[in-house]
N, C-alpha and C positions, 0 to 999 in steps of 0.2 A: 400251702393248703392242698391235701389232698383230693380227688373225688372220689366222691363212697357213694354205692350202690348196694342197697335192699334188694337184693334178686331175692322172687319168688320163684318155688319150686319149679320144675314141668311139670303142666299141667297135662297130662294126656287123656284129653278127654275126648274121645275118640266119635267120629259120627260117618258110620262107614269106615273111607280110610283118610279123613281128614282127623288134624294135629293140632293141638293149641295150644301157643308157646308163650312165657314171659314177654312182657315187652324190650327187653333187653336182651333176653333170648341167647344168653353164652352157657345154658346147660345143654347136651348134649343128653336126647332120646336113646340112641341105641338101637332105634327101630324104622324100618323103612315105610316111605308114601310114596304118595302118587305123584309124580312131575306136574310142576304149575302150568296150567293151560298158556300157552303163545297166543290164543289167539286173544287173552284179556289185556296184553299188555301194552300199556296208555302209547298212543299214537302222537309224540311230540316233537317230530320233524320239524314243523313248520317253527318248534319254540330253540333252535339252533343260535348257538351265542355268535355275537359280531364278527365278519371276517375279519376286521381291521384291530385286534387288541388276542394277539393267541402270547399273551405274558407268561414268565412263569409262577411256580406256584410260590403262596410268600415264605421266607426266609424259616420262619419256626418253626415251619411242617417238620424239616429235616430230622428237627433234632427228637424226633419220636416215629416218623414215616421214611425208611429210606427210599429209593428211587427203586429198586427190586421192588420191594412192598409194593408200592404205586404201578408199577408196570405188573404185579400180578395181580392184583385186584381188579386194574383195565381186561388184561387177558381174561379174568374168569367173567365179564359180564357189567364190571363196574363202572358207568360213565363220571368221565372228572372232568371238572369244566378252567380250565388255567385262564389266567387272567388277569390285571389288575383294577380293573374297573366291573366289581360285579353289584347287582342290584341291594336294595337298602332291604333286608327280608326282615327287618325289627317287628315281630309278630306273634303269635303263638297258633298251631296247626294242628288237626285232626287228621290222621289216621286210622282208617277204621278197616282197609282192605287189605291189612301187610303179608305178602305171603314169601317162600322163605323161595328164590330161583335160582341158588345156588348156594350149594354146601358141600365139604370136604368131609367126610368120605361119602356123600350124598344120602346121610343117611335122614335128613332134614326138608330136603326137598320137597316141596308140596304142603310144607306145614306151614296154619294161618296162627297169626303173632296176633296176640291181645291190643285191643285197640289203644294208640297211645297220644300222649299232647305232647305238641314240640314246642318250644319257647327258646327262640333266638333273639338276642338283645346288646345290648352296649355295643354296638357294631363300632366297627372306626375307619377312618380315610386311610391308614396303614395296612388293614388288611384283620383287626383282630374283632373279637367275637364271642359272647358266652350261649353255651346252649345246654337249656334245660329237658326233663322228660320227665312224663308219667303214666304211668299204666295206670288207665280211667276204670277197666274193667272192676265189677264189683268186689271185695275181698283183698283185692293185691295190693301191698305195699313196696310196688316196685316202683324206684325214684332215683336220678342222677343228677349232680350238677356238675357243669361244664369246667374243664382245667385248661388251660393253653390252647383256647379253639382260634382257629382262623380260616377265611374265607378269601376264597377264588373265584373270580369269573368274568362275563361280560358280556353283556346286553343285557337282557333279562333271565340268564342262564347262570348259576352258581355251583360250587363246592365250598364246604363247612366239613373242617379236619376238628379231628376233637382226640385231645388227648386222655385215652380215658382210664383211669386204675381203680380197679376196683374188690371187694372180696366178697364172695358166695362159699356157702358151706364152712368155712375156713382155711377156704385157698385164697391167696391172696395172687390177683392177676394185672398184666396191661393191656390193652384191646384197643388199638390206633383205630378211628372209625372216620368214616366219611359220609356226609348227607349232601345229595345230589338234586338240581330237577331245577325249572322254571318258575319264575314266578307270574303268575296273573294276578290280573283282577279278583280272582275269585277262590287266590287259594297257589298250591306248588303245584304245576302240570309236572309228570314225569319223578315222581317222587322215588328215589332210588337209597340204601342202604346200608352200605358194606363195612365189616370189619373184620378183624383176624388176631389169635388171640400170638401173643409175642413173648410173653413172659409167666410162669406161676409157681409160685411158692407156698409152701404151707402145708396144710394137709386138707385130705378129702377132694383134691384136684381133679381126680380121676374122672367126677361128675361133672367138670365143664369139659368144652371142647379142648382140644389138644392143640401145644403151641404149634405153630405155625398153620392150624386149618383157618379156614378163608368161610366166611356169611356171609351171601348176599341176599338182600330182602327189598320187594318192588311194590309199590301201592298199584295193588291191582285194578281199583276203578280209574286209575289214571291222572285223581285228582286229593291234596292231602289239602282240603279248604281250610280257609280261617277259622280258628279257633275266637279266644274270650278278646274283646275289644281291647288294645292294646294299648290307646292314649298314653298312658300314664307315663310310657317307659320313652 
């Protein structure tokens, strides 16, 4: 089974020199903003995973993330949390401050990402994991489901690798992606981003990002709270 994703256009709806992107956000603008402010970005020292458990990452990342990948995605800004014992995130989450703090050739930078719901589920004691998205915003029919995801971490500190393939336009692409950050009480502290695109085929490619550029995107209030109550799952 593949994942298929409905990207909706860019939106540039411009206010000032802010940028509003899909929630999935693999088209590329063309156009330059303003760098995300340092000083909004969520303070989650104190949320630092276990000393005692630095495992590595599980076994299926590889066969879609190689270790390059992984070591550039850290270099440009991306925390990965390794591990074998990470927390149970079975939940769904809001998004509402995502803003883009790092992008190849930086022409993305500064741009705010339509607000989106995360739904992570069927977690397991091996390490695997489905995660779902949607762009809440009104109009967009932008939507993914999760293919081969697995999670890392430990203490209350995680990584969620998700293998993701999908086609816009009528390119058809792969986009290895990472979700990062804490979990509390009250939601994901540190909520972090990253993907890069790895493969594209098709036509009209030219309007996403190009293989091998790197996105990374940071919930700027610092908190991606609970979403719709989750019982069920």
């Amino acid at each position: 089974m593949n994942r298929t994703l409905f990207l909706a256009l860019l939106a540039l709806l411009c206010v000032g020199a802010v940028v509003s992107v899909s929630c999935s956000g693999k088209s590329s603008s063309g156009s330059s903003s303003q760098p995300a402010d340092d000083d909004q970005a969520p303070a989650d020292d104190d949320q630092s995973p276990a000393d005692d458990d630095s495992g590595s990452l599980p076994p299926g990342v590889s066969a879609f993330l190689s270790q390059q990948d992984i070591d550039t995605l850290e270099k440009d800004g991306m925390k990965i949390y390794p591990g074998s014992n990470p927390p149970n995130i079975t939940g769904y989450y809001i998004a509402n401050s995502l803003v883009v703090v790092y992008d190849t050739p930086d022409n993305d930078v500064g741009a705010h990402k339509d607000e989106c719901k995360f739904h992570f589920y069927n977690q397991t004691a091996a390490g695997g994991i489905t995660e779902d998205f949607t762009d809440t915003t009104p109009g967009s029919n932008d939507s993914g489901t999760g293919l081969g995801a697995f999670i890392s971490g430990s203490g209350q500190c995680f990584s969620v690798f998700v293998d993701l393939k999908g086609t816009d336009f009528g390119c058809n692409y792969e986009s290895p992606e990472i979700y990062s950050g804490c979990l509390t009480a009250q939601g994901i502290q540190g909520f972090m981003w990253g993907f890069m695109l790895t493969s594209e085929t098709g036509q009209n490619c030219g309007v996403l990002m190009p293989v091998g550029a790197v996105r990374i995107v940071d919930e700027q209030s610092g908190l991606a709270p609970d979403g719709d109550d989750d019982s069920a799952d």
